[in-house]
C-alpha positions as YAML, in Angstrom:
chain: A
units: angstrom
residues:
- id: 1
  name: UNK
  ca: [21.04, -96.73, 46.75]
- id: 2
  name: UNK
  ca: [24.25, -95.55, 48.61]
- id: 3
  name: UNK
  ca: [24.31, -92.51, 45.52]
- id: 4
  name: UNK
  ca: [20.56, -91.77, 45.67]
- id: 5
  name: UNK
  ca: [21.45, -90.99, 49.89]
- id: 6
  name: UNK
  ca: [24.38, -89.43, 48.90]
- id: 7
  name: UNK
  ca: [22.55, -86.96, 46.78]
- id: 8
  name: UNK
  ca: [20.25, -86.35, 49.08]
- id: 9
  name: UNK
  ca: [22.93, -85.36, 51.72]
- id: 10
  name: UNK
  ca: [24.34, -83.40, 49.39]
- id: 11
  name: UNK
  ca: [21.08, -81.81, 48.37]
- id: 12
  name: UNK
  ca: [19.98, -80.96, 51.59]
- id: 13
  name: UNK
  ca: [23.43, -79.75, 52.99]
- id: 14
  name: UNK
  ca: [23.57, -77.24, 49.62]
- id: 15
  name: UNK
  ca: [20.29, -76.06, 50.81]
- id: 16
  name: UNK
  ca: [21.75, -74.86, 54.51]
- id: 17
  name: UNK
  ca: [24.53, -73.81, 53.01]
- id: 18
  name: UNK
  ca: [22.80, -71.53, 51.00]
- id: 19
  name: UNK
  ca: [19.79, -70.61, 53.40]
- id: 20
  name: UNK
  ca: [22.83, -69.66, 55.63]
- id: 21
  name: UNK
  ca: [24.12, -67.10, 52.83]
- id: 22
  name: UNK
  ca: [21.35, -65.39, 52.31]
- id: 23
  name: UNK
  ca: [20.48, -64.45, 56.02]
- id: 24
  name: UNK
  ca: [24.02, -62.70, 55.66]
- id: 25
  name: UNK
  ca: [23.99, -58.80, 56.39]
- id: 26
  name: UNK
  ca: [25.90, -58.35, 53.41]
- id: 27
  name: UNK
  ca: [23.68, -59.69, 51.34]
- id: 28
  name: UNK
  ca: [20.37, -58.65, 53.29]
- id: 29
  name: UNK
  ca: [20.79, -54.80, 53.20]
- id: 30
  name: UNK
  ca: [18.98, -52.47, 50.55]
- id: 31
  name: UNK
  ca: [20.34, -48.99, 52.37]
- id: 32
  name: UNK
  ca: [23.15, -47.85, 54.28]
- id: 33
  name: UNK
  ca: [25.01, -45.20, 55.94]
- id: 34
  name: UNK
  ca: [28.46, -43.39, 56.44]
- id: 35
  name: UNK
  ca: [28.57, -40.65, 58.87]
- id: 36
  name: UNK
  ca: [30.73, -38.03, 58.43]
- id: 37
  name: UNK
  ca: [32.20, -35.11, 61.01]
- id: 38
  name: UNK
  ca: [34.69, -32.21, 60.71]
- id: 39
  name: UNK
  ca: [35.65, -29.56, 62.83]
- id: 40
  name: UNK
  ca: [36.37, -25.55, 61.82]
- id: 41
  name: UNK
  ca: [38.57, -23.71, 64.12]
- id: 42
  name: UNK
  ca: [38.20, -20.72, 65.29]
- id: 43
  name: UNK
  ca: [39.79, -16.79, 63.37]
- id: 44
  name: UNK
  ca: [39.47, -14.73, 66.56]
- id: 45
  name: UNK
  ca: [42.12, -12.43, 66.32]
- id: 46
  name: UNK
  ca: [42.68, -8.39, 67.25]
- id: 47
  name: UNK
  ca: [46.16, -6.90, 66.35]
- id: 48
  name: UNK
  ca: [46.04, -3.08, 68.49]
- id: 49
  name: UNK
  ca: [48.72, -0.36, 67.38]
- id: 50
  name: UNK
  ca: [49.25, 2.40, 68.99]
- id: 51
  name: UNK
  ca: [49.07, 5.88, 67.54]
- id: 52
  name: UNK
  ca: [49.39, 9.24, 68.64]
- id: 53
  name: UNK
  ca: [49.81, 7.92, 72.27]
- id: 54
  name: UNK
  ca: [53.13, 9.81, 72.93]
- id: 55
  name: UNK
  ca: [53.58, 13.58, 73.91]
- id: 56
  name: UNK
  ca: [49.62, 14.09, 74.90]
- id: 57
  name: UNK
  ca: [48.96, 17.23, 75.83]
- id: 58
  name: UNK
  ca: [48.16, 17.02, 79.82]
- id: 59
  name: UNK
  ca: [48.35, 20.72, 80.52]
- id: 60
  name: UNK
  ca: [45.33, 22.49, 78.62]
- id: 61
  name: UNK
  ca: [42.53, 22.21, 81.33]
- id: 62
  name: UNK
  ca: [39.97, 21.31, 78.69]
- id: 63
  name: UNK
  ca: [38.44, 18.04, 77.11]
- id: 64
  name: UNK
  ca: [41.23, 16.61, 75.11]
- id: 65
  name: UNK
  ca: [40.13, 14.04, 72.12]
- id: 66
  name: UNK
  ca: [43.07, 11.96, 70.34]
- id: 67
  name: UNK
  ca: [42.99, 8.74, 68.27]
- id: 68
  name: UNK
  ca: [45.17, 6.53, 70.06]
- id: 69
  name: UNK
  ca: [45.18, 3.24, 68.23]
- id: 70
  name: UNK
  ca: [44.55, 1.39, 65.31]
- id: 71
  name: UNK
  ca: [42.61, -2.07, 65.95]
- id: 72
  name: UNK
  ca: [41.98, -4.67, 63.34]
- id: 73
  name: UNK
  ca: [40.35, -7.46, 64.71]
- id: 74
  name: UNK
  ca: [37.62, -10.14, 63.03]
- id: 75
  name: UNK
  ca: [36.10, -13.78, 63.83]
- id: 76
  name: UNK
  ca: [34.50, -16.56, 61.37]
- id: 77
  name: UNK
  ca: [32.10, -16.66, 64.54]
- id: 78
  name: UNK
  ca: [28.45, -16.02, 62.79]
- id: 79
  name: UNK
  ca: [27.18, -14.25, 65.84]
- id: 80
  name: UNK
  ca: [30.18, -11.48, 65.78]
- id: 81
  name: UNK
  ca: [32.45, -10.65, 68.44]
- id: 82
  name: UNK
  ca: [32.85, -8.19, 71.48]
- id: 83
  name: UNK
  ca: [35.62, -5.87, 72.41]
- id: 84
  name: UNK
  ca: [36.02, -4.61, 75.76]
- id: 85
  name: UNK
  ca: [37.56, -2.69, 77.97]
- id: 86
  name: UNK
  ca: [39.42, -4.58, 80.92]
- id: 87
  name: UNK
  ca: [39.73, -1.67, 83.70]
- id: 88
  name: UNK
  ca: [38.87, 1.83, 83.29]
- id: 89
  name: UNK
  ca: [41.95, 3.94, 82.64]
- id: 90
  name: UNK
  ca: [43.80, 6.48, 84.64]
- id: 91
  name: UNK
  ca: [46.65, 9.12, 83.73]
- id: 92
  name: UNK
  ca: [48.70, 8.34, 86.74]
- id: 93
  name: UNK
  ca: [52.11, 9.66, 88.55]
- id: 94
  name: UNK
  ca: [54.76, 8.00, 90.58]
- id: 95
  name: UNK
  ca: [52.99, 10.82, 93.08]
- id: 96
  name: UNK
  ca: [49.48, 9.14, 92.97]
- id: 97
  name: UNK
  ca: [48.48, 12.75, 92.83]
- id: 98
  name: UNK
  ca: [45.72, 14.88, 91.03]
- id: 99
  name: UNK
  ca: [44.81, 12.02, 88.65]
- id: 100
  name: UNK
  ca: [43.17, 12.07, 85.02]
- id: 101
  name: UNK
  ca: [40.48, 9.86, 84.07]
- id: 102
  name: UNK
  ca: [40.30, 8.68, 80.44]
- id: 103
  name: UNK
  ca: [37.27, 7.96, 78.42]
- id: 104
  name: UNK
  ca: [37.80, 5.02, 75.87]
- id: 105
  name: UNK
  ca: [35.72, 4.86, 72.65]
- id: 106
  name: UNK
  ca: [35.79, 2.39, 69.84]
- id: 107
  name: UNK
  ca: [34.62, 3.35, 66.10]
- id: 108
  name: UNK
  ca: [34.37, 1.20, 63.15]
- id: 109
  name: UNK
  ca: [36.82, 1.99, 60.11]
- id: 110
  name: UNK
  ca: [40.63, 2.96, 59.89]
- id: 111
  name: UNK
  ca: [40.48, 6.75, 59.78]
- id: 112
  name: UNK
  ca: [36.72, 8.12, 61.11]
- id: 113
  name: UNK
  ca: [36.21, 11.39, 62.51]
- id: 114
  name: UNK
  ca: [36.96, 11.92, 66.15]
- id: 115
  name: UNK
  ca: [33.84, 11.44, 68.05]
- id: 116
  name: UNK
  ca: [32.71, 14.16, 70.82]
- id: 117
  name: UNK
  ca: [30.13, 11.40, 72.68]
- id: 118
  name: UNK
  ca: [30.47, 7.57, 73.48]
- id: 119
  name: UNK
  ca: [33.22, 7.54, 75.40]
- id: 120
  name: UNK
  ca: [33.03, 5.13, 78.68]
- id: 121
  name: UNK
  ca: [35.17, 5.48, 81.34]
- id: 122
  name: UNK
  ca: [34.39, 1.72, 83.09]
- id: 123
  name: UNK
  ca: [35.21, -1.33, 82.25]
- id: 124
  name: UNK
  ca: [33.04, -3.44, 79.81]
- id: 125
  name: UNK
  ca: [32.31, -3.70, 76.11]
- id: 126
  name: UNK
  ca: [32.96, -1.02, 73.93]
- id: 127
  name: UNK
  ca: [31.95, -2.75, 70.20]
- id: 128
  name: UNK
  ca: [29.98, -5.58, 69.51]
- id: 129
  name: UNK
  ca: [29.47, -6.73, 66.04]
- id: 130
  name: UNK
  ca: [26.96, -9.05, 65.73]
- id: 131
  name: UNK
  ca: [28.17, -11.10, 62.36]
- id: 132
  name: UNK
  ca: [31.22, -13.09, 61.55]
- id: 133
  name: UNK
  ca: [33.97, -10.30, 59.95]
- id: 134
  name: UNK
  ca: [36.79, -10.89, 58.33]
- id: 135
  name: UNK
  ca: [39.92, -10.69, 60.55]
- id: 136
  name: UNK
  ca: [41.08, -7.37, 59.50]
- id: 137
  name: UNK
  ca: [38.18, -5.04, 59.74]
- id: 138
  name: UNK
  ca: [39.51, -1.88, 60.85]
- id: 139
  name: UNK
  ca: [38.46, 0.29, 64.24]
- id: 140
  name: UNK
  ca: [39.85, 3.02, 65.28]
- id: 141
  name: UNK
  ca: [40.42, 3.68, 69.37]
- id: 142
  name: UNK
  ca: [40.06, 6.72, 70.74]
- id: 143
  name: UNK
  ca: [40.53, 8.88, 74.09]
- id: 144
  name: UNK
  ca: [39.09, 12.14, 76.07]
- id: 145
  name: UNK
  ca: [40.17, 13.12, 79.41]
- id: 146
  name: UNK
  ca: [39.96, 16.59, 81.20]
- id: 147
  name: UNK
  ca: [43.65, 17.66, 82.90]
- id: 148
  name: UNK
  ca: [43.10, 19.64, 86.16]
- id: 149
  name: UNK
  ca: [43.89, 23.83, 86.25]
- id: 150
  name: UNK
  ca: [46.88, 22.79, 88.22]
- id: 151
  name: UNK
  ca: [48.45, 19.55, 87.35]
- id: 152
  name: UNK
  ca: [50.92, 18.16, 89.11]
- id: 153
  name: UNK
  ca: [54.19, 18.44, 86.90]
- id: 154
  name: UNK
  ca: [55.45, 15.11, 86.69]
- id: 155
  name: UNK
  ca: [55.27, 12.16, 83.77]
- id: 156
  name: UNK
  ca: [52.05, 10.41, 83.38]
- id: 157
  name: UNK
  ca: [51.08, 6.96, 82.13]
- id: 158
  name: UNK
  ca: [48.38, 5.16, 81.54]
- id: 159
  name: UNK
  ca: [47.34, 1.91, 79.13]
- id: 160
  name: UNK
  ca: [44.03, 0.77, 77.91]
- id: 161
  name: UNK
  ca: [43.74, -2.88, 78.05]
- id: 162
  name: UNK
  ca: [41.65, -4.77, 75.66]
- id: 163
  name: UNK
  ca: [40.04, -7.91, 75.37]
- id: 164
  name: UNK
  ca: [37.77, -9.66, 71.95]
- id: 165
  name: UNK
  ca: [35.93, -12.75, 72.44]
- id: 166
  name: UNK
  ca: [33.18, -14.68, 70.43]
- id: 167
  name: UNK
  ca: [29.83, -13.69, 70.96]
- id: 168
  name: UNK
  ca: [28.33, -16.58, 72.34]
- id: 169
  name: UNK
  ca: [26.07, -18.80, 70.46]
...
């Protein structure tokens, strides 16, 4: 009698035990999940070299044109980039007088032909590709400006700052 009661303990207990087993979660499941995240940095990048920015002919009261810079610049950003211009640029003197403005123009490949319109003289963008390049597509930066009849005769400077961002997306 004391065996037959045992058994039954026994017998019942196994059955919790296993009941308990398989409400488990890792036994319950059928699907599952893993999520998974990475991150891809951005390739901005614009190298500017200067040119034929030395020795510029300030005296011949005409439109001037000169290629002033090489650019290479790119982004892995799909929606492209824009250059621009920070300030508009000025010939200046340690005088402050008679001025030159400069027009700034930006054109797409390493050697194009010098243009004789486009040129901006205010700040803002000068190129905007609108796809992802690769960083060492080549532009080419030019400049026109107009010396006065009678320019002072003094040494003149000026710089044309640049800026790339992404295009925003």
């Amino acid at each position: 009698m004391l065996s037959t009661s045992l058994r039954r303990v026994l017998v019942a207990s196994g059955l919790v035990i296993a009941s308990s087993f398989a409400a488990s979660a890792a036994f319950a499941g059928t699907t599952g999940s893993i999520p998974l995240s990475g991150t891809v940095t951005t390739t901005l990048e614009m190298v500017a070299t200067p040119t034929a920015n030395t020795g510029m002919n300030l005296t011949t009261p005409s439109v001037q044109r000169v290629k002033v810079g090489d650019i290479t610049m790119g982004t892995n950003n799909a929606t492209g980039l824009n250059l621009a211009l920070d300030s508009a640029v000025t010939f200046t003197n340690l005088n402050a007088k008679t001025p030159i403005t400069v027009g700034v123009a930006v054109l797409a490949g390493a050697s194009p032909t010098t243009p004789t319109t486009g040129y901006t003289t205010i700040a803002g963008s000068l190129i905007a590709p609108t796809a992802a390049q690769a960083v060492s597509t080549p532009y080419s930066l030019f400049v026109e400006y107009t010396p006065a009849a009678l320019q002072d005769p003094i040494a003149y400077s000026a710089t044309v700052s640049l800026t790339v961002t992404d295009n925003a997306d």
